[in-house]
C-alpha positions in Angstrom: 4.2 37.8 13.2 4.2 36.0 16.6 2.9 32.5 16.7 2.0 30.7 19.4 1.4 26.6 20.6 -2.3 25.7 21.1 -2.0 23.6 24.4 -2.3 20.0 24.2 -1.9 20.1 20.5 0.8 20.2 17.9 -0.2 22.9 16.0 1.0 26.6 16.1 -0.9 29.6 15.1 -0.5 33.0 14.3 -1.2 35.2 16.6 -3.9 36.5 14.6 -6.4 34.7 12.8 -8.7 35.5 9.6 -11.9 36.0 10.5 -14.0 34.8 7.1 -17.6 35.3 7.8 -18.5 37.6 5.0 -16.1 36.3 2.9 -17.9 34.7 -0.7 -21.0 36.1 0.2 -20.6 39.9 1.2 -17.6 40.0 0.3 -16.6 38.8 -3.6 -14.3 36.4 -4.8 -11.8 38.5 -6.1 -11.6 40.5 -2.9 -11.5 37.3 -0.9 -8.9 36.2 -2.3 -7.2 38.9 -2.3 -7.8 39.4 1.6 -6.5 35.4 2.0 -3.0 36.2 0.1 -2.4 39.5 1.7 -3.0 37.9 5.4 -0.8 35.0 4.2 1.8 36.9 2.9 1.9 39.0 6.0 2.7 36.2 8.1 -0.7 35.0 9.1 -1.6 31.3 8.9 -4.9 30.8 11.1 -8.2 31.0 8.7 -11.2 30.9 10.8 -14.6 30.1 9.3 -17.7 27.9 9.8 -20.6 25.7 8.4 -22.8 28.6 8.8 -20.7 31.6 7.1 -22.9 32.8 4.1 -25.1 29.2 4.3 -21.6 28.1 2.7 -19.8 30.7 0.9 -17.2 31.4 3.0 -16.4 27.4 3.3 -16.5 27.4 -0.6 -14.5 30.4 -1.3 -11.7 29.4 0.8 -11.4 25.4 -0.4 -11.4 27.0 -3.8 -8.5 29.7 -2.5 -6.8 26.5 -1.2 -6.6 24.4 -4.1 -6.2 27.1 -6.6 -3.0 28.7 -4.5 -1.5 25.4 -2.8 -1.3 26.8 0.7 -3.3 23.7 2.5 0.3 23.1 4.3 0.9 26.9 4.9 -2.3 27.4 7.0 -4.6 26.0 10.1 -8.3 26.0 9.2 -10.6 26.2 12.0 -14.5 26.0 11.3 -17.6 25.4 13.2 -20.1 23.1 13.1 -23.4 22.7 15.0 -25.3 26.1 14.3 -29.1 25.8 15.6 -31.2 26.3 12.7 -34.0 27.5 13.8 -32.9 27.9 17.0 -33.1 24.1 17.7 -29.6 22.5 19.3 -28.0 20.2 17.0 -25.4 18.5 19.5 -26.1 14.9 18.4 -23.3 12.9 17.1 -25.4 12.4 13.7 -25.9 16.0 12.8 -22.4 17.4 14.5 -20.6 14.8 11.8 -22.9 15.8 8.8 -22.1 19.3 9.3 -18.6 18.3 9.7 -18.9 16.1 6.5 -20.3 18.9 4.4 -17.4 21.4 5.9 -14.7 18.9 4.4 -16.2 18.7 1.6 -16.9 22.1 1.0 -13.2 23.1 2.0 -12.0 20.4 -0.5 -9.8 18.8 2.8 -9.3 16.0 4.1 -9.4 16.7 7.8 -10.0 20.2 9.7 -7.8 21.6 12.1 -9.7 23.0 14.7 -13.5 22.1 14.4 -15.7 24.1 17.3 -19.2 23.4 18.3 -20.7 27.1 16.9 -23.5 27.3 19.9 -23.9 25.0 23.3 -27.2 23.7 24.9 -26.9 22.6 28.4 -29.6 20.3 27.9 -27.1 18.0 26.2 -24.2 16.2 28.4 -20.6 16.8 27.7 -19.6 13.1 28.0 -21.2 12.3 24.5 -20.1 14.9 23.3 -16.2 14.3 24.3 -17.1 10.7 23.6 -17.7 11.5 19.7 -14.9 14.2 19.0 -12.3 11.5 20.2 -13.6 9.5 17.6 -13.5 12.0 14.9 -10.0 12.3 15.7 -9.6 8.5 15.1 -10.8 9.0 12.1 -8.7 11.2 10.9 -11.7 14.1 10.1 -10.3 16.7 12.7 -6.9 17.2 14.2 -8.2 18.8 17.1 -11.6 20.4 18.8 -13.4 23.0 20.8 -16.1 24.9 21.7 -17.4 28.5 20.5 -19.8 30.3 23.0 -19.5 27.7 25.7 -19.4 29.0 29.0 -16.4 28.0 31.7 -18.4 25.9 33.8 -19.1 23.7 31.0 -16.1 23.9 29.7 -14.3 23.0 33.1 -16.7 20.0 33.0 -16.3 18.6 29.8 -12.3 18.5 30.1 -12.8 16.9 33.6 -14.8 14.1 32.0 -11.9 14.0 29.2 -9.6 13.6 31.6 -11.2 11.2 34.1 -12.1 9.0 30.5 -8.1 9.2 29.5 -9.4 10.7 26.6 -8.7 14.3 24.3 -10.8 17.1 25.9 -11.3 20.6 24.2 -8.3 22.5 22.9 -9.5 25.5 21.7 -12.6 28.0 23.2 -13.7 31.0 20.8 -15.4 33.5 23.1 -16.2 37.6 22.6 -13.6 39.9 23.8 -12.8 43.1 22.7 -11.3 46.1 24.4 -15.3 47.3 23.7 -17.6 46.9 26.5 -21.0 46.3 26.0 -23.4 49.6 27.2 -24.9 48.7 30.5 -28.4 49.0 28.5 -27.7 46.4 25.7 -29.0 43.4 26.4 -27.1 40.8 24.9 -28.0 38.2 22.3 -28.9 35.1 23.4 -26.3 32.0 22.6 -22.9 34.4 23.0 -20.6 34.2 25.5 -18.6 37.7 26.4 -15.3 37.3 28.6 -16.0 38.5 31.9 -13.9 38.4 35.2 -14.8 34.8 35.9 -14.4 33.4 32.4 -10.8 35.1 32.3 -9.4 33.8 35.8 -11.0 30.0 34.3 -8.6 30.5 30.8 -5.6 31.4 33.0 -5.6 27.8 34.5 -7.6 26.0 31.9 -4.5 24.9 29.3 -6.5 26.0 26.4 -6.7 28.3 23.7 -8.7 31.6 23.3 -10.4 32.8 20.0 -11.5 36.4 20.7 -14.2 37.3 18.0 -15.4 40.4 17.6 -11.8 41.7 18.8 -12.2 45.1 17.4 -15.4 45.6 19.0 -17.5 45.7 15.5 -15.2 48.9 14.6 -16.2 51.0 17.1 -12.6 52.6 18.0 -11.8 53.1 14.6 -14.8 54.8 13.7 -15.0 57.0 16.5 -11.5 58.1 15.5 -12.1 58.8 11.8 -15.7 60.6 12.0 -17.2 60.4 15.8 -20.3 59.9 16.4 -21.8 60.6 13.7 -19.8 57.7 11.9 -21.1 55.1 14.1 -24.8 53.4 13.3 -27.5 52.9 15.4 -26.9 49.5 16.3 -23.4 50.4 17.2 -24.1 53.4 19.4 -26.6 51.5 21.1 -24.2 48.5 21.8 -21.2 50.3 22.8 -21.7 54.4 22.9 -21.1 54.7 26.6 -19.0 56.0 29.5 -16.4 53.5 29.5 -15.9 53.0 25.8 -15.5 56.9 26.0 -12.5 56.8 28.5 -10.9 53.3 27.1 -11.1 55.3 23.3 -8.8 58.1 24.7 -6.8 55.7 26.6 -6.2 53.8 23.2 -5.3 56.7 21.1 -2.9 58.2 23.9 -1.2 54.8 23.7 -1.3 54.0 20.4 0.9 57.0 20.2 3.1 56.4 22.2 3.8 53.1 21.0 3.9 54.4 17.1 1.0 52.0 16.0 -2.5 52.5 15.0 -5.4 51.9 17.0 -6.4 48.7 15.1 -3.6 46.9 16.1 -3.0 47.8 19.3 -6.4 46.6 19.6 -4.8 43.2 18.6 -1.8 42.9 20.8 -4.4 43.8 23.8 -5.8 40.4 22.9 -3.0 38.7 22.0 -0.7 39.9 24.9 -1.5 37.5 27.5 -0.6 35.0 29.5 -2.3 32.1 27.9 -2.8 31.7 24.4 -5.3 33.9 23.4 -5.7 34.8 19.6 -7.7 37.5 17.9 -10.2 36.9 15.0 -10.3 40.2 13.1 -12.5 40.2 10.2 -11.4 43.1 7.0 -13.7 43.6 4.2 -10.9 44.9 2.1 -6.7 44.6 1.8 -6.1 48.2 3.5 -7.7 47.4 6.6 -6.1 44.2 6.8 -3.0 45.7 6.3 -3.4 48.5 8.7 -5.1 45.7 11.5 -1.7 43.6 11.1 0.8 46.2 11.0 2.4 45.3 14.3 2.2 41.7 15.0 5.6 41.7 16.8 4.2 43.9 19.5 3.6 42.9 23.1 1.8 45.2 26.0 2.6 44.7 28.9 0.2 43.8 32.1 0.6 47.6 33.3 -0.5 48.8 29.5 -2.8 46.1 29.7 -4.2 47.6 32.6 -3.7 51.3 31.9 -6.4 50.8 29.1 -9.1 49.0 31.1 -8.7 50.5 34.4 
């Protein structure tokens, strides 16, 4: 597994984290914890959840996973606070630190990681915001903090004010990013943020880490290639059956091939082979496809192979 320094930070992940979102909820105990030791034992040591996951589950499951196998020194928890119930922002100080409260609590932990905001509103300044992370930090609650779904410009803005304020800014920025491109006809959901051409060229100067969710484009490769069409829903043919994804799925198997890998990880290392720290989130609802997603950790594309599948 290749690991890699999370700018301005001490800690070092694996380049591939654990995505938990169905985990204790969708997924049962037993199988979560058997998904949390396999990923472990394969070299992985980035668990990513949040406050929302399964209205708690996931949060539950994995503080229980943590006590009951003694990894809390073997593994960087990352989780997200700040979901919009509702759909009403919830970027105060007072209800970013409850959420963060309950998430400690819930994880059985004394401090988090990586603690993201899950969802921005622009209708709330970024100085307050900086303001109130620094002081988390203080405090000893987090180690470090980002933002999920937060464009660049805001980004770029609260880091400025960080900066100018000789104070912490944002270290980490979870984003979605998958060898998948959208359909030109899906309309996207309000509140994400997909990497585009502008939010990449931001990342390669920004001195911050990338979380790609949805890294494996919600499957779509890897059920094309076991049973076509016919093995993709609805909501997935209509979010990503289209011209492109056609050409980038033949492109992928051709070299996939040639490498010796399967498509699932090659997926991985287009993420993850960058020049900025950029780590996958892949999300397994059982030990095979975990196993299969991280069967080539040590591999690196180049920026031709990068380019051979997108172009």
């Amino acid at each position: 597994m290749l690991y890699k320094n999370i700018p301005n930070t001490d800690i070092k992940t694996s380049a591939i984290a654990l995505g938990t979102n169905s985990i204790g909820s969708d997924i049962d105990e037993k199988t979560s914890f058997a998904l949390l030791d396999t990923y472990v034992s394969l070299g992985g040591n980035h668990i990513d959840t949040a406050h929302y996951y399964g209205y708690g589950a996931s949060e539950k499951t994995i503080g229980k996973w943590l006590s009951e196998s003694g990894k809390r020194n073997d593994v960087i928890i990352t989780t997200k606070g700040a979901w919009p119930y509702e759909g009403l922002p919830r970027l105060t100080k007072a209800e970013v630190e409850a959420d963060l409260d309950e998430s400690l609590s819930r994880l059985s932990l004394d401090y988090i990681d990586v603690f993201l905001l899950h969802r921005d509103c622009e209708d709330f300044a970024v100085e307050p915001i900086i303001d109130y992370f620094n002081e988390f930090v203080k405090k000893g609650k987090i180690r470090s903090f980002g933002c999920s779904n937060w464009s660049s410009k805001r980004a770029r803005a609260a880091n400025e004010y960080a900066k100018k304020s000789g104070q912490t800014g944002f270290a980490v920025s979870q984003i979605k990013w998958s060898l998948a491109t959208v359909s030109p006809t899906y309309k996207e959901q309000d509140g994400l943020v997909p990497m585009t051409d502008d939010e990449y060229n931001f990342y390669l100067s920004a001195n911050m880490a990338v979380m790609a969710y949805a890294s494996q484009g919600k499957g779509f490769f890897a059920k094309m290639l076991s049973g076509g069409e016919a093995a993709l829903s609805e909501k997935a043919k209509e979010r990503y059956l289209c011209e492109e994804n056609l050409k980038r799925l033949e492109k992928l198997k051709t070299l996939a091939a040639e490498k010796g890998v399967s498509a699932s990880a090659l997926l991985l290392s287009y993420l993850y082979s960058r020049p900025f720290t950029s780590v996958p989130v892949v999300g397994c609802s059982n030990v095979n496809q975990l196993k299969d997603s991280l069967s080539a950790t040590d591999l690196v594309l180049t920026e031709d192979e990068i380019n051979y599948l997108i172009i």
